[in-house]
Backbone bond lengths (Angstrom), bond angles and torsions (degrees), N, CA, C in turn:
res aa  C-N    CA-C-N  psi(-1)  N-CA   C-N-CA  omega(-1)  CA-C   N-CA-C  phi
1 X - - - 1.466 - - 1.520 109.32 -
2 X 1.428 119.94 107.01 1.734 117.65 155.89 1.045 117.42 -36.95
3 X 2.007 113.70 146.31 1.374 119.80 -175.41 1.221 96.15 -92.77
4 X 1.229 142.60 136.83 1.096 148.78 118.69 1.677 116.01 15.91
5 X 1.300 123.30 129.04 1.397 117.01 -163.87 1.687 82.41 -108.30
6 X 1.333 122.12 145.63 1.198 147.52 -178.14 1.910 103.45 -97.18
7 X 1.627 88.57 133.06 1.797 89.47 -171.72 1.319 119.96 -58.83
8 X 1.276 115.85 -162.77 1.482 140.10 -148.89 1.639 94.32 -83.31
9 X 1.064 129.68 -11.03 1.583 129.56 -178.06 1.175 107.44 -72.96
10 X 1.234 106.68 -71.14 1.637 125.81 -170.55 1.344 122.92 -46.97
11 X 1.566 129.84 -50.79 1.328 123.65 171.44 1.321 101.73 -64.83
12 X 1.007 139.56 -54.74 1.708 137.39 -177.13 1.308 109.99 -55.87
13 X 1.464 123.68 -23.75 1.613 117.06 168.80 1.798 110.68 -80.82
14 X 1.331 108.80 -12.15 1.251 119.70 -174.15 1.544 102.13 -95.12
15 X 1.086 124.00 -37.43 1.445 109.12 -161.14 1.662 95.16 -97.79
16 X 1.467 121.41 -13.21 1.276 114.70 173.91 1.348 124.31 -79.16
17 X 1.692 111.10 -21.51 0.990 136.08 162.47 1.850 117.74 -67.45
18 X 1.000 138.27 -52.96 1.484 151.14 154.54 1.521 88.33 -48.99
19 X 1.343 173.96 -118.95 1.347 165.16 117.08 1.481 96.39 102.87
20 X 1.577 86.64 -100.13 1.839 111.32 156.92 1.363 118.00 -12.18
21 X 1.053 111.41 -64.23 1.697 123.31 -145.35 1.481 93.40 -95.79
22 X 1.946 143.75 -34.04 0.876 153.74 -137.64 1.447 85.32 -111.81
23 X 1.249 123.41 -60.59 1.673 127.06 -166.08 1.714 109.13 -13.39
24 X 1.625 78.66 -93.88 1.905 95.11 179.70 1.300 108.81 -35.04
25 X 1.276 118.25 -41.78 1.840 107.60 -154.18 1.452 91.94 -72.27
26 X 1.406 125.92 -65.62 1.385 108.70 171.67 0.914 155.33 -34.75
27 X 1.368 113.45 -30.16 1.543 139.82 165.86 1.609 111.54 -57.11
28 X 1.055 115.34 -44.16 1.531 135.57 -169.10 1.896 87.00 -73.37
29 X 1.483 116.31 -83.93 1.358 125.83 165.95 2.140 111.11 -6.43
30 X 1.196 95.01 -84.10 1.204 91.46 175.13 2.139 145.35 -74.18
31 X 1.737 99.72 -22.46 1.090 105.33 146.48 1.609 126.02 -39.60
32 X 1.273 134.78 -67.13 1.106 144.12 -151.62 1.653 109.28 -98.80
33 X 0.976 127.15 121.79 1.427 115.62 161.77 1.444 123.66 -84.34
34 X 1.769 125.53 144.79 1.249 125.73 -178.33 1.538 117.54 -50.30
35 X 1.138 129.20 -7.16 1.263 134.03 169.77 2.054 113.07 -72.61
36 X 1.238 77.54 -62.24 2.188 95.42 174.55 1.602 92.70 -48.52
37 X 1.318 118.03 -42.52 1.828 97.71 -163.11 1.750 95.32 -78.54
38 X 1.247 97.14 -52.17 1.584 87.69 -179.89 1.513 124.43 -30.17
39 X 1.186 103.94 -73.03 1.698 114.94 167.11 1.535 110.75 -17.24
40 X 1.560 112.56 -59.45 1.443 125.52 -169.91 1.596 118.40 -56.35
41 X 1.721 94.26 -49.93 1.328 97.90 171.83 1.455 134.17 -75.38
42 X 1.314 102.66 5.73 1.547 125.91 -166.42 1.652 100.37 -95.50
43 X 0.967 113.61 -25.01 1.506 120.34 -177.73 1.889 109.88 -72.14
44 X 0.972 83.93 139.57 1.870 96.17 -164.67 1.578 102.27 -46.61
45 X 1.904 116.53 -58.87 0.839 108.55 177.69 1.499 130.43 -50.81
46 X 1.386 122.40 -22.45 1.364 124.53 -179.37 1.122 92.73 -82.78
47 X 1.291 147.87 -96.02 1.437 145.70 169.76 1.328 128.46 27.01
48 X 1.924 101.17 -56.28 1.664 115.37 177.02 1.773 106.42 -87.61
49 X 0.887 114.65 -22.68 1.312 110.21 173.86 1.336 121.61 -82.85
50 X 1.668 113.10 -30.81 1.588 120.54 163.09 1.439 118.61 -59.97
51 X 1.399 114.27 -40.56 1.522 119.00 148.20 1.333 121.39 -25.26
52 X 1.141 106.73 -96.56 1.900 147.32 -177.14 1.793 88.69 -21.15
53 X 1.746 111.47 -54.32 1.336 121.62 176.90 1.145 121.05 -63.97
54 X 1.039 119.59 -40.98 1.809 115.42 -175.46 1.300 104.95 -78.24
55 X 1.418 113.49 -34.66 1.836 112.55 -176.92 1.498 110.93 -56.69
56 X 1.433 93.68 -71.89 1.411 122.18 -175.17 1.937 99.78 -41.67
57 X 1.035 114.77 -42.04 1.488 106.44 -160.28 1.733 103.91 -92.33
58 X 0.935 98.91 -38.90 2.572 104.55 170.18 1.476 90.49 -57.41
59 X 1.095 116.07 -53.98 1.701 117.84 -171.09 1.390 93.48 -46.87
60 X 1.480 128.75 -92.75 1.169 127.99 178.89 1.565 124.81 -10.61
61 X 1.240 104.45 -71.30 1.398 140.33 -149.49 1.693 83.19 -70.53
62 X 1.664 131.25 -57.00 1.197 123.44 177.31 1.563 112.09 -56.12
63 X 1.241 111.52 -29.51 1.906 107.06 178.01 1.342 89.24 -42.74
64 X 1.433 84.17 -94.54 2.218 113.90 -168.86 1.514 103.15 -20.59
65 X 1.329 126.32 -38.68 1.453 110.32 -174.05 1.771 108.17 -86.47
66 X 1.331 112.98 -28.11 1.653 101.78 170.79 1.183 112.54 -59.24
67 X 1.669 116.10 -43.26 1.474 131.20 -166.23 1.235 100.65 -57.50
68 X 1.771 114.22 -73.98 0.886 145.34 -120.59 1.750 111.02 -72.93
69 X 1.359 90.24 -62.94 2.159 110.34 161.98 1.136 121.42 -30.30
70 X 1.909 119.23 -84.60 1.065 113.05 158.23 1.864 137.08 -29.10
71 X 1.453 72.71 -39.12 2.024 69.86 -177.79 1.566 103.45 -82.16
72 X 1.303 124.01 -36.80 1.225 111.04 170.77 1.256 141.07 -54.02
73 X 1.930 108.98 -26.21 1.519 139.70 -178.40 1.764 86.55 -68.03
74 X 1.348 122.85 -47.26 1.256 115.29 -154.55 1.865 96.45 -80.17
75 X 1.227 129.23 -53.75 1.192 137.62 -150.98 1.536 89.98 -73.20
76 X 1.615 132.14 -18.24 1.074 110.23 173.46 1.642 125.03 -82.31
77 X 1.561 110.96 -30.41 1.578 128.49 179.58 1.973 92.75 -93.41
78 X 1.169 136.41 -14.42 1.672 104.19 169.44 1.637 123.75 -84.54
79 X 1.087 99.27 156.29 2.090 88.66 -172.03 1.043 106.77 -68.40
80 X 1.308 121.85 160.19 1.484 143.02 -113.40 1.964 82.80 -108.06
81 X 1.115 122.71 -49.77 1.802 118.53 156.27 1.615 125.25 -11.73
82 X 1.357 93.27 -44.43 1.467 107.93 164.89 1.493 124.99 -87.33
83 X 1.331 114.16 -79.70 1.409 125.68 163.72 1.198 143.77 -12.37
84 X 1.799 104.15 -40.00 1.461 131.22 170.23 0.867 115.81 -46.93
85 X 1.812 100.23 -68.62 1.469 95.05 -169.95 1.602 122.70 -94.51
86 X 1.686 114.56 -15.87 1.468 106.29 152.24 1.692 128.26 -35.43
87 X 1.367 106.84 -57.09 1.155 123.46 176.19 1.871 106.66 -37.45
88 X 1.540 113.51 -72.05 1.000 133.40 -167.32 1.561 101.57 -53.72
89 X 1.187 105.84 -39.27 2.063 113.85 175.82 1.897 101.26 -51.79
90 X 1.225 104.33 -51.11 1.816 115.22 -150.54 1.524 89.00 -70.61
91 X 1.744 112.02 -41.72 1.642 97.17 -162.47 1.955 111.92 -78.69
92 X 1.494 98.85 14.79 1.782 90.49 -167.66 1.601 91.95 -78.60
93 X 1.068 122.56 -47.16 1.746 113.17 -173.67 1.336 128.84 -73.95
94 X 1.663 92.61 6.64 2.022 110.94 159.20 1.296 91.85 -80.73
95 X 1.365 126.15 -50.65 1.331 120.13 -172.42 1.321 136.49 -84.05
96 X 1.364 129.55 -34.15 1.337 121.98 157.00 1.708 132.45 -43.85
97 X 0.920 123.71 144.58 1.455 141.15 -179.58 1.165 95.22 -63.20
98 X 1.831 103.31 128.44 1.528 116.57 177.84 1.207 124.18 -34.96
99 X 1.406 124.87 -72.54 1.106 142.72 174.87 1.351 106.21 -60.34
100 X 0.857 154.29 56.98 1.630 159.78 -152.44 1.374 100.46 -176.64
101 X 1.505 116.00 -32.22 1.638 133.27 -162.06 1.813 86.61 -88.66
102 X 1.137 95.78 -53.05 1.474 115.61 -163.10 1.792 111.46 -37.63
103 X 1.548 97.70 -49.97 1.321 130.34 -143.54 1.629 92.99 -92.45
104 X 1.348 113.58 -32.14 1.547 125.63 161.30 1.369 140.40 -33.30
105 X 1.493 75.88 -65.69 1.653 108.32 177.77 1.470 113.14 -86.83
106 X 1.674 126.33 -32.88 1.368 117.90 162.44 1.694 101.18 -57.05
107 X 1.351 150.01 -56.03 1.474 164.49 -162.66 1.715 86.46 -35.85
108 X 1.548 117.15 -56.22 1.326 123.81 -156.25 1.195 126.57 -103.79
109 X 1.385 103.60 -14.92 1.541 118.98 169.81 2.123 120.96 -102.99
110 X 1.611 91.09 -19.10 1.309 93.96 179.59 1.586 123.31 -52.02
111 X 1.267 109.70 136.57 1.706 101.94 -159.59 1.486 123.79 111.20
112 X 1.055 113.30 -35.07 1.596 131.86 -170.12 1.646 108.82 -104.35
113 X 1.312 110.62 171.94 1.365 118.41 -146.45 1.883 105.88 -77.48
114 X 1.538 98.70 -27.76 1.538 131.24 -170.83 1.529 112.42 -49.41
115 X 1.541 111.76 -58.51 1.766 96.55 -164.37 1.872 106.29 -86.97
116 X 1.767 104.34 136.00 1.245 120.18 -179.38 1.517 98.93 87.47
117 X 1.385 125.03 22.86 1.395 127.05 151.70 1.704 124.15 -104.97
118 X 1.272 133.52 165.19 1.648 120.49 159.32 1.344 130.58 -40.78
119 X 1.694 103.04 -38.39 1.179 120.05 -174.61 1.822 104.39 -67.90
120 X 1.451 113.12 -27.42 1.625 112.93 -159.85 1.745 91.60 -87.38
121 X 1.745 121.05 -24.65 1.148 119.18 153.95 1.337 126.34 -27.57
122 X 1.479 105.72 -55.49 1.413 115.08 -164.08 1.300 103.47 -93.80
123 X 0.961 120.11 -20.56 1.609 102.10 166.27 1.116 157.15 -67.40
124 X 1.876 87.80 -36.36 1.405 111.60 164.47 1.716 119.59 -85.80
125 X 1.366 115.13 -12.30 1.539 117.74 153.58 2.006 127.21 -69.60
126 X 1.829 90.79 -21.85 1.677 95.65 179.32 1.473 87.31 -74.01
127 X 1.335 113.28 -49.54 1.656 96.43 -149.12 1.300 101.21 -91.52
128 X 1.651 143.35 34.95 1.209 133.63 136.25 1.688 127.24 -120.49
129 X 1.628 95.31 25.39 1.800 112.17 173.67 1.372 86.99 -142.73
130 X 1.396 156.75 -49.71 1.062 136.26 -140.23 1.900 119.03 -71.62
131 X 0.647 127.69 -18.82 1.382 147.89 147.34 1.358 124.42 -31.31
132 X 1.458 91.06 -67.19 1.649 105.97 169.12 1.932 130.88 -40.43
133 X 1.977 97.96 -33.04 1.206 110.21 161.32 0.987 122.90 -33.54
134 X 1.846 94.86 -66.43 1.812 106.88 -141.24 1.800 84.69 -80.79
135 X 0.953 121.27 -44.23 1.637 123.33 -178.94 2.001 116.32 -38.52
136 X 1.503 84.75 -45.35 1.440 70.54 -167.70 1.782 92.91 -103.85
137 X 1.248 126.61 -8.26 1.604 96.51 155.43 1.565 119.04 -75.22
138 X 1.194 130.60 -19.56 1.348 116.59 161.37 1.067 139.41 -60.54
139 X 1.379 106.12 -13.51 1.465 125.85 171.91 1.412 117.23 -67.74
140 X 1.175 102.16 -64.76 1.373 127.87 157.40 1.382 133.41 -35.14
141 X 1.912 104.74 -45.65 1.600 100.56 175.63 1.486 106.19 -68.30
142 X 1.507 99.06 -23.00 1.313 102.13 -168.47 1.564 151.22 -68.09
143 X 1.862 76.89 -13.93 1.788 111.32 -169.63 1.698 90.58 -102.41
144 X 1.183 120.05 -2.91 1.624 102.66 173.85 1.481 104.26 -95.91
145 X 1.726 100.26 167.90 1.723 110.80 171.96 0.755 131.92 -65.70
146 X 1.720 145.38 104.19 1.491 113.05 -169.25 1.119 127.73 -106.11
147 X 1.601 108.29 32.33 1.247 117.95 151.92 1.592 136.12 -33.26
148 X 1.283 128.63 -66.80 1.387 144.13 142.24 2.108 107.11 -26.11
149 X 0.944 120.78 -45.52 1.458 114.38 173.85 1.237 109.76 -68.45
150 X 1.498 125.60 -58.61 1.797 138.72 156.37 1.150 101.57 -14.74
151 X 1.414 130.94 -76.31 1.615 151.85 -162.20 1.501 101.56 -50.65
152 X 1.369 108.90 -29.75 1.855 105.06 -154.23 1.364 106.36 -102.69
153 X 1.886 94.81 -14.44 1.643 100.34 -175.58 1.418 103.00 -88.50
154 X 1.259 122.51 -32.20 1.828 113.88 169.01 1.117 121.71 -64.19
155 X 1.685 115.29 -20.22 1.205 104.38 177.30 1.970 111.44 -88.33
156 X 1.348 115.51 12.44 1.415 115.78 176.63 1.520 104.77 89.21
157 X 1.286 140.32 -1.76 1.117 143.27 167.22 1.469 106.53 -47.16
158 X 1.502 109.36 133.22 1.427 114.55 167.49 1.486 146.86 -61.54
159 X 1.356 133.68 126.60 1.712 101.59 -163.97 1.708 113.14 -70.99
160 X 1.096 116.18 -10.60 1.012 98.19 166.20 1.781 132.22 -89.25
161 X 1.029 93.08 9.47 1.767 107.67 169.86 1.898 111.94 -109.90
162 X 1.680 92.56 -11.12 1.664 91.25 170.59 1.152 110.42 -100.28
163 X 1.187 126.49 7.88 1.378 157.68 -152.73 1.855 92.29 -92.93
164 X 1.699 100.82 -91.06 1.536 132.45 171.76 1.306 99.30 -36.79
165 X 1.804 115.65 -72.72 1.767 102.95 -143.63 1.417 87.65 -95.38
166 X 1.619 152.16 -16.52 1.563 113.87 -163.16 1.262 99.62 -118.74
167 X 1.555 119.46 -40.04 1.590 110.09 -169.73 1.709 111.39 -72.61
168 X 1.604 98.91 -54.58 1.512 94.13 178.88 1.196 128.28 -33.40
169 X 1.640 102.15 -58.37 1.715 103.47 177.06 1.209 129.98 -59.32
170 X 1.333 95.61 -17.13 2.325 101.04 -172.79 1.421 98.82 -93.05
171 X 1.647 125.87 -19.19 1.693 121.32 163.24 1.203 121.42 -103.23
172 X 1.068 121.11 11.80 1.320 142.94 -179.75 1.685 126.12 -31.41
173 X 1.358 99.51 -54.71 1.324 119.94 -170.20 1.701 115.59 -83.04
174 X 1.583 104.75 -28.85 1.804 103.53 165.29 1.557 107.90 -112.15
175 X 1.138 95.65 6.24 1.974 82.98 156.84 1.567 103.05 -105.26
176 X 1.072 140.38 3.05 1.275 137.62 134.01 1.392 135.38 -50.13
177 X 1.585 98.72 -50.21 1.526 118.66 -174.49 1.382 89.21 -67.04
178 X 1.004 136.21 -72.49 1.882 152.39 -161.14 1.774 89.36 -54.88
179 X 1.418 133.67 -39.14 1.494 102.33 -174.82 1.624 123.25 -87.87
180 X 1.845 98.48 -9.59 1.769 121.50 174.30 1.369 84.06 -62.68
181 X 1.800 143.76 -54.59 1.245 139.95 -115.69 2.186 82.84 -99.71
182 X 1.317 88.57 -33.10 1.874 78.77 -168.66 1.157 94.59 -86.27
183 X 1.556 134.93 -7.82 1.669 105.16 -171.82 1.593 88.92 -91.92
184 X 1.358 133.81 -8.20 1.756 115.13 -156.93 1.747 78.48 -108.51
185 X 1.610 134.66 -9.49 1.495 117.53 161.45 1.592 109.88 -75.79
186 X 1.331 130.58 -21.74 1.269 140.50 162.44 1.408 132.28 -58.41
187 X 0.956 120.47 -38.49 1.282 153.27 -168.68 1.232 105.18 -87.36
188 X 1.504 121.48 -45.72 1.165 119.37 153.88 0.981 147.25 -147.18
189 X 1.382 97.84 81.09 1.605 138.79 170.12 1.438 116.66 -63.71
190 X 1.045 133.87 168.50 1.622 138.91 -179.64 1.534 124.84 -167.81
191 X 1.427 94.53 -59.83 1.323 103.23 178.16 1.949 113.73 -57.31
192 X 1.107 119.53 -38.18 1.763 122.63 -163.97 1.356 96.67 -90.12
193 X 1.674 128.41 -36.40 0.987 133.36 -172.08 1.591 116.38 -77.74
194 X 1.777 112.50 -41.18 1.811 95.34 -174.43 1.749 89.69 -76.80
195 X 1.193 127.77 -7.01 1.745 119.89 174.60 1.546 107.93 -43.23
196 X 1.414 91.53 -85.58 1.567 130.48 -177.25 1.757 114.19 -39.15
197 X 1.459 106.69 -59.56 1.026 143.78 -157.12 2.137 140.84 -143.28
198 X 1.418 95.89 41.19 1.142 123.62 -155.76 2.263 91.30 -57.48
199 X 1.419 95.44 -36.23 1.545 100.32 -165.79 1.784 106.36 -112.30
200 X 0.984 156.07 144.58 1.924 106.58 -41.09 1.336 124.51 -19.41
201 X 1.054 131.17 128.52 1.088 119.80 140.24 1.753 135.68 -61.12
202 X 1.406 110.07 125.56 1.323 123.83 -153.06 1.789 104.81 -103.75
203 X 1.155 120.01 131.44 1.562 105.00 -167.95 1.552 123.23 -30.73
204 X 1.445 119.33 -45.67 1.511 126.77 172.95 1.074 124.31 -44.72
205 X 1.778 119.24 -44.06 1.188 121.01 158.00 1.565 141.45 -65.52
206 X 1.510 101.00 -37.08 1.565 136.42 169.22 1.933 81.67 -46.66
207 X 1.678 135.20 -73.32 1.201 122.85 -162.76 1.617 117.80 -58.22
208 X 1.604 112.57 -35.73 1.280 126.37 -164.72 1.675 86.94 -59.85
209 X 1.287 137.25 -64.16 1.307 168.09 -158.35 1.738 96.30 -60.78
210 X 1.264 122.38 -57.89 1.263 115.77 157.54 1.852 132.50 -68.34
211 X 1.309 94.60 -11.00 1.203 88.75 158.92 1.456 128.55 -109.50
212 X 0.894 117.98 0.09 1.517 126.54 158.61 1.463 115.54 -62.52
213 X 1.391 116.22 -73.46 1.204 153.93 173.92 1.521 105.88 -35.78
214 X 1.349 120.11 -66.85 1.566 135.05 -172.02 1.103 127.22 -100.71
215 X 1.993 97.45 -25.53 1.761 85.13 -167.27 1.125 102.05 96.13
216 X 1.583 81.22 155.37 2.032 110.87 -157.70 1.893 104.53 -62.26
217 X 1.462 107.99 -33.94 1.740 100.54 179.85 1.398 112.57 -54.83
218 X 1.442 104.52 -71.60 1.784 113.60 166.46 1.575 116.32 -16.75
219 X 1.096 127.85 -64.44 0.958 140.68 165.16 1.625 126.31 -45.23
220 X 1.432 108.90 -33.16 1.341 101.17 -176.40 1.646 109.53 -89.39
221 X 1.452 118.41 -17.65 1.412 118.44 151.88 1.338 123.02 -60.91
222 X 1.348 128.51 0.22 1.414 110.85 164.50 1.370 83.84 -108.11
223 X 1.109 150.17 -50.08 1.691 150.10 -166.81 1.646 100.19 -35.18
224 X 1.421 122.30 -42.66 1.120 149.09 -152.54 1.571 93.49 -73.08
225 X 1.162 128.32 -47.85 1.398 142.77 164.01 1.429 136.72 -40.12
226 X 1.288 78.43 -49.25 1.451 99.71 165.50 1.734 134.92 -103.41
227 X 1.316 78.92 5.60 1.444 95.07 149.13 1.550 157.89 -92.93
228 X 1.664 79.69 -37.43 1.672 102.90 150.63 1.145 108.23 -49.64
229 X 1.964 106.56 -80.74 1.146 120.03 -152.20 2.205 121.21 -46.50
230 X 1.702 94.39 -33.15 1.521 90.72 164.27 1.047 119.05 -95.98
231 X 1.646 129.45 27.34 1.567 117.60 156.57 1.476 105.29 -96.71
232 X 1.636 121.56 -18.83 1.316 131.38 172.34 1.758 107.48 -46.15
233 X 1.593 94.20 -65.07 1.819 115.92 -169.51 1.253 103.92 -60.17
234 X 1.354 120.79 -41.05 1.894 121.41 172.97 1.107 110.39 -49.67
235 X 1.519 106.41 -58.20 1.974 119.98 -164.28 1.537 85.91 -51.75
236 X 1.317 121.53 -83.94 1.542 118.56 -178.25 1.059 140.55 26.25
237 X 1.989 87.40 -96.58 1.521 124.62 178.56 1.583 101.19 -64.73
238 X 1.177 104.67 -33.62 2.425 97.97 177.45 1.543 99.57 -53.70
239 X 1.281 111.82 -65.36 1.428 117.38 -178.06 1.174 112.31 -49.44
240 X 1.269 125.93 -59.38 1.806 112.93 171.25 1.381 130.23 -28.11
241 X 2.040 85.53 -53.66 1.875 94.21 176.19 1.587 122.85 -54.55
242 X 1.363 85.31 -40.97 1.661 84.08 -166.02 1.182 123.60 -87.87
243 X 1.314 112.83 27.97 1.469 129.57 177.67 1.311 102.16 -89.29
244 X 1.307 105.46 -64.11 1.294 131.26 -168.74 1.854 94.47 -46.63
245 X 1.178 107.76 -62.08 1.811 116.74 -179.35 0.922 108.31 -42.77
246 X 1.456 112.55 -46.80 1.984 102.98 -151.43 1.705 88.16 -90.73
């Protein structure tokens, strides 16, 4: 049976919307040629900060996913008494204002070896993606059957082997997508990080720094970077999802 095509509003709120959202990115796209970004990224300072970023953010990004899974496997099968308000705890540092995050974690770390190190990198990138893990694998454990887990527990199977071979694999594909989604919110972070951790410089800052310094072009060659790189992590995580769907 055909769906029903939805009136004359809706695609025009959609394509005005894609408009919006498409503008800038293109603009950026075609301003610059792949040669100009190259150059940019070729420069030492971009280089050490593309570093500082990729470290700092797998580091992270590997916490949240040891953390993150398991706790999500659990927050999806414990009663909801619990879950609720765990849940509701994990999503506040999706929601607070970067620099708010920033200002947090200097409060608790000030004194210690951490802020204006790699390590203060990674900290302030766990604690404004790491969340995102356990959130969206709970989602996830949650949208599978757990029939097949039921089955494995009468037969005396362990939870931590129903854990590995049945749930993981049947959520597999958006608790994947969800840990691509926190390392490319990690990655580029800014606000918690020049707080915490202004020195390394971390790619986000490395741009802020070129745009001060140089001006808005300079800048749009590292922008340029990060533009690819999160249409890469999108393309991805779609494909993950829609595995899982189809």
């Amino acid at each position: 049976m055909a769906r029903p095509v939805p009136g004359f509003f809706f695609p025009v709120a959609a394509i005005l919307l894609l408009a919006a959202v498409a503008a800038p990115i293109i603009a950026v796209l075609v301003t610059l040629s792949p040669a100009e970004v190259g150059r940019a990224f070729s420069e030492p300072q971009a280089l050490s900060a593309l570093r500082v970023s990729f470290e700092a953010s797998l580091c992270a990004t590997g916490v949240a996913a040891v953390l993150g899974v398991p706790a999500g496997y659990w927050l999806a099968r414990a009663p909801r008494v619990y879950s609720i308000p765990l849940l509701f705890v994990l999503a506040l540092p999706l929601a607070f204002p970067p620099v708010a995050s920033g200002i947090l974690l200097l409060s608790v770390l000030h004194g210690t070896p951490i802020p204006d190190s790699l390590a203060g990198v990674a900290v302030a990138e766990f604690f404004v993606s790491g969340s995102f893990v356990a959130i969206a694998s709970s989602a996830a454990f949650g949208a599978a059957d757990p029939i097949y887990e039921e089955a494995a527990r009468t037969l005396g199977v362990s939870e931590w082997r129903i854990f590995l071979a049945i749930a993981l694999p049947a959520a597999a594909g958006s608790v994947l997508a969800g840990i691509a989604f926190a390392w490319l919110r990690a990655i580029g972070e800014y606000g918690a990080t020049s707080v915490l951790a202004y020195h390394p410089s971390s790619l986000p800052v490395a741009l802020y720094v070129a745009l001060s310094a140089s001006g808005v072009r300079a800048a749009l060659a590292l922008t340029y970077g990060f533009v690819v790189l999160a249409a890469i992590v999108v393309a991805i995580a779609w494909i993950l999802r829609r595995r899982v769907v189809e």
